[in-house]
VOKOLDO-580083 format. One record per residue (C-alpha): residue in one letter; z, y, x; residue number from 1. Coordinates in nm, 3 decimals, decimal comma. Layout:
% VOKOLDO-580083
<atom aa="a" c3="Z" c2="Y" c1="X" i="NUM"/>
...
This chain:
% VOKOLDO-580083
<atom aa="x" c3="0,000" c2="0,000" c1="0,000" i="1"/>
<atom aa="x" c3="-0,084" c2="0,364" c1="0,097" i="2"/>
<atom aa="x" c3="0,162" c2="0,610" c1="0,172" i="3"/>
<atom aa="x" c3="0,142" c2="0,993" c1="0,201" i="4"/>
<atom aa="x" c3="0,477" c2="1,217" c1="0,285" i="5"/>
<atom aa="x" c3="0,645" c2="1,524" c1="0,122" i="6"/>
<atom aa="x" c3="0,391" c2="1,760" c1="0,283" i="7"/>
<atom aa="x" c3="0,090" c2="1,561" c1="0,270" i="8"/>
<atom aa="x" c3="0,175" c2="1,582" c1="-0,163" i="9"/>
<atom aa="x" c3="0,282" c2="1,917" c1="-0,164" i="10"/>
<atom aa="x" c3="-0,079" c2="1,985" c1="-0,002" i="11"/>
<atom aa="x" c3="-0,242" c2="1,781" c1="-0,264" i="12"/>
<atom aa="x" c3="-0,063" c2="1,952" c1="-0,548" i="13"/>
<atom aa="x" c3="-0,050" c2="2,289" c1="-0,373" i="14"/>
<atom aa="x" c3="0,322" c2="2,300" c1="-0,463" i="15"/>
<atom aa="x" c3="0,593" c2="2,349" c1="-0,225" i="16"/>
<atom aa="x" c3="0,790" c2="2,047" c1="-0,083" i="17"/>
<atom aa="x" c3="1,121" c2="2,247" c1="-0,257" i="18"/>
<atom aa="x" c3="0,960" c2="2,203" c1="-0,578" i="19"/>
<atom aa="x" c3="0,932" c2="1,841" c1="-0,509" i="20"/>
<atom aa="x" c3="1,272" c2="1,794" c1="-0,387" i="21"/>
<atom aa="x" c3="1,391" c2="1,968" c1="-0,649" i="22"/>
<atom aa="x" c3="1,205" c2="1,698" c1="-0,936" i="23"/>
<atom aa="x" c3="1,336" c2="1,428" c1="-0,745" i="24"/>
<atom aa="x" c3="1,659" c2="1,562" c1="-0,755" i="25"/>
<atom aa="x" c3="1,652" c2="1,607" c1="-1,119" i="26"/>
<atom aa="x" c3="1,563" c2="1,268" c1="-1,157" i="27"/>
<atom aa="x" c3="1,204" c2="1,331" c1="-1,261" i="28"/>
<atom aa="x" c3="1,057" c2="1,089" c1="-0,933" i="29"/>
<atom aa="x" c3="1,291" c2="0,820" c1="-0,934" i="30"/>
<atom aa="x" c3="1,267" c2="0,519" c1="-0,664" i="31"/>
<atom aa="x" c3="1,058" c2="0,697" c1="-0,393" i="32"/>
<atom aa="x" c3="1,078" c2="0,548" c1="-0,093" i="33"/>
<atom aa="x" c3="1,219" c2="0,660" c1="0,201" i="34"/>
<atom aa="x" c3="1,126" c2="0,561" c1="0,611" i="35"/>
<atom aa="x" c3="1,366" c2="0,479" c1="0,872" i="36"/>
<atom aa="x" c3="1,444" c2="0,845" c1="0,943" i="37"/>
<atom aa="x" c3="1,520" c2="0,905" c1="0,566" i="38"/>
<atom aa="x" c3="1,195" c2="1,045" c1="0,531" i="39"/>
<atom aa="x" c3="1,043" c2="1,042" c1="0,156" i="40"/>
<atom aa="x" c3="0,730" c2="0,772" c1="0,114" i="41"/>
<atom aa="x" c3="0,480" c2="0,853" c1="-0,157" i="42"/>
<atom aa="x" c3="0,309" c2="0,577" c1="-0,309" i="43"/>
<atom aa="x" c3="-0,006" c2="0,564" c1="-0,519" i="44"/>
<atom aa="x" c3="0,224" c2="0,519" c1="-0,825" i="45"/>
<atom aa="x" c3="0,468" c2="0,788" c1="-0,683" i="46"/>
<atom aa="x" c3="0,187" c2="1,025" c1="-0,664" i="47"/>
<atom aa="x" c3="0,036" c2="0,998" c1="-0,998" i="48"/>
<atom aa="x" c3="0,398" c2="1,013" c1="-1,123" i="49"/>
<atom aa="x" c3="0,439" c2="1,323" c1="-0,977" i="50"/>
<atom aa="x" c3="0,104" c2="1,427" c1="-1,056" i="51"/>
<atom aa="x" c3="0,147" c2="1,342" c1="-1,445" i="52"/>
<atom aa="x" c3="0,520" c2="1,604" c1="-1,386" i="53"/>
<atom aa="x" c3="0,337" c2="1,899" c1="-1,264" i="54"/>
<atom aa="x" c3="0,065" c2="1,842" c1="-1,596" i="55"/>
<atom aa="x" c3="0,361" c2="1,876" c1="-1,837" i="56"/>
<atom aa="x" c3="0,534" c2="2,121" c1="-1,644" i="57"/>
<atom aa="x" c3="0,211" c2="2,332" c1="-1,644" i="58"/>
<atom aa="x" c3="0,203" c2="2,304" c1="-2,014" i="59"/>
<atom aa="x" c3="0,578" c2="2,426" c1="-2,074" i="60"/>
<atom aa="x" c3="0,720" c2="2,080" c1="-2,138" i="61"/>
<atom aa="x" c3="1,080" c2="2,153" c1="-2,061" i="62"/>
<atom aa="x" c3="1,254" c2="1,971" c1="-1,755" i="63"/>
<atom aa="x" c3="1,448" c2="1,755" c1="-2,031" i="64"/>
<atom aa="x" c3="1,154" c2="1,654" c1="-2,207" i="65"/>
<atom aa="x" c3="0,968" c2="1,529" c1="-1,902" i="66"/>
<atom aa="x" c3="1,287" c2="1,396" c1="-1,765" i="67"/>
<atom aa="x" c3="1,315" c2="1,173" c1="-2,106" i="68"/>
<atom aa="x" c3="0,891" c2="1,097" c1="-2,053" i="69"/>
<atom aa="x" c3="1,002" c2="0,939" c1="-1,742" i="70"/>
<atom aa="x" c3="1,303" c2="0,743" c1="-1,811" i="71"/>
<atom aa="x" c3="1,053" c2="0,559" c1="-2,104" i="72"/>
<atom aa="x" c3="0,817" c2="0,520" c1="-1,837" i="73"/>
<atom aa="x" c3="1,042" c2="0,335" c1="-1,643" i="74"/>
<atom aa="x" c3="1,201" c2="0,131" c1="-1,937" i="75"/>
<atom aa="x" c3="0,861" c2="0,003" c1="-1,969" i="76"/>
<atom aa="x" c3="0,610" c2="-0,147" c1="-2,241" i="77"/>
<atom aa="x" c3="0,902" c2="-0,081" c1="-2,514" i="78"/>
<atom aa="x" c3="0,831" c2="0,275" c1="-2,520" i="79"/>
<atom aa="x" c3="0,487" c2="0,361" c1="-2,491" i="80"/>
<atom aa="x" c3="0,569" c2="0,421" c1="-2,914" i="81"/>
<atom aa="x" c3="0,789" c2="0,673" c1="-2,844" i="82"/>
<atom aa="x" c3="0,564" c2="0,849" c1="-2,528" i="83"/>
<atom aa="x" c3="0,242" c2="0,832" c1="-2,731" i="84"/>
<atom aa="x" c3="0,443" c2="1,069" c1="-3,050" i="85"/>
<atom aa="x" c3="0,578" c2="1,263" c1="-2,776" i="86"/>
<atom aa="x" c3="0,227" c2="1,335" c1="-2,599" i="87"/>
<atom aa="x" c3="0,076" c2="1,414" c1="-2,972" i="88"/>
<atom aa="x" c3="0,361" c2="1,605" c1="-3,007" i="89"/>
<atom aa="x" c3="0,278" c2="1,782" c1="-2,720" i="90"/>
<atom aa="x" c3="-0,064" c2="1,829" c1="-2,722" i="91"/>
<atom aa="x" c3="-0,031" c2="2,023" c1="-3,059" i="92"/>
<atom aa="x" c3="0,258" c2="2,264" c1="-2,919" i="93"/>
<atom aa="x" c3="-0,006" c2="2,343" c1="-2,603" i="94"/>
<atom aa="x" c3="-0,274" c2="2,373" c1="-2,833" i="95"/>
<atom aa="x" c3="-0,077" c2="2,632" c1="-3,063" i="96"/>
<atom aa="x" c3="0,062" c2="2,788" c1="-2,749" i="97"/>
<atom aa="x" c3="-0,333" c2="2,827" c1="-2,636" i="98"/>
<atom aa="x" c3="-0,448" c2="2,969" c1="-2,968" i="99"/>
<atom aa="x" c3="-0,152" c2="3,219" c1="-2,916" i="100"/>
<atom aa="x" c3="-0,263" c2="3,333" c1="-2,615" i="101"/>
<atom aa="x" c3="-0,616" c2="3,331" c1="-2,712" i="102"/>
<atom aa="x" c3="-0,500" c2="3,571" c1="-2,984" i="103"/>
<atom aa="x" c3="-0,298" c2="3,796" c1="-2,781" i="104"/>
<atom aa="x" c3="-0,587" c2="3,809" c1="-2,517" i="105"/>
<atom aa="x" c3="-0,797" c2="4,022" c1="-2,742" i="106"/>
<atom aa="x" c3="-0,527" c2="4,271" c1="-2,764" i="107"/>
<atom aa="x" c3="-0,528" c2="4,334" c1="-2,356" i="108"/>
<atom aa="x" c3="-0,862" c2="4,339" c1="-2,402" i="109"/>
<atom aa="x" c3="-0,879" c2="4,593" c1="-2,644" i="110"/>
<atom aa="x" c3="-0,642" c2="4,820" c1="-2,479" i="111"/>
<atom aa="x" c3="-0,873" c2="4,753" c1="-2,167" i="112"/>
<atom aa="x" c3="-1,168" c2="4,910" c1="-2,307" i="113"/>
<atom aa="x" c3="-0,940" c2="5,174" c1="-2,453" i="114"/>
<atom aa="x" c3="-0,809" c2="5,287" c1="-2,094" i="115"/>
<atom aa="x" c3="-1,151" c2="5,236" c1="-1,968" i="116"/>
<atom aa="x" c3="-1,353" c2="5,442" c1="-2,226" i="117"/>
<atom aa="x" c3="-1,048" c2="5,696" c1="-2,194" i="118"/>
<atom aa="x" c3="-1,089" c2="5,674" c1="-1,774" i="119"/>
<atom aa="x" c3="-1,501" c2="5,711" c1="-1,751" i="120"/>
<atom aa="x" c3="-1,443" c2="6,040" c1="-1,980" i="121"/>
<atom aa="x" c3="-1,193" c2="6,163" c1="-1,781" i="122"/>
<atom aa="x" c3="-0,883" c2="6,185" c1="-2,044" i="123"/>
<atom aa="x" c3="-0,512" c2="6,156" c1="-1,970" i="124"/>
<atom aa="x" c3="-0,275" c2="5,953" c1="-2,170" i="125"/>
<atom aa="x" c3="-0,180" c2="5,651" c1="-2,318" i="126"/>
């Protein structure tokens, strides 16, 4: 089996080795490895583990919620019930949480055509 360490998976992930530590530590990347020295071992598994933490995280899945993904993850086959309604139940708060933002986009935009307009003609304001 392939291993990569802390920095080679921060690199990957362009996250800092902190960040990592700090999952870990949180119990969010449970049963890494570790070398001799007490260095950290990334496996394939480890990786797309930590890869799948940094998707929810991205998406505003709180630590406790992807802290509860992973302890059905390792539980096994029992719970892929439970993490299935969880990701649906995810999917539709990023997708509302998109259409949000979508929504509240046109409003910066508006205001930057306002300052624009109100720039080119040389006006002061708000």
């Amino acid at each position: 089996m392939k291993y990569c360490s802390i920095s080679e998976a921060s690199a990957k992930f362009d996250i800092p080795e902190t960040t990592i530590r700090y999952y870990e530590k949180k119990g969010l990347l449970p049963l890494i490895e570790r070398d001799a020295a007490g260095r950290r071992l990334f496996s394939e598994n480890q990786i797309a583990l930590l890869e799948t933490v940094i998707c929810l995280k991205n998406t505003h899945m709180p630590l406790s919620g992807i802290k509860q993904y992973i302890d059905w993850v390792i539980e096994g086959d029992s719970t892929i019930e439970l993490r299935l309604q969880m990701m649906k139940n995810h999917k539709q708060a990023v997708l509302a949480e998109m259409s949000l933002m979508t929504e509240s986009l046109k409003g910066i935009d508006v205001k930057n055509e306002r300052y624009t307009n109100r720039k080119n003609k040389g006006e002061v304001g708000q």
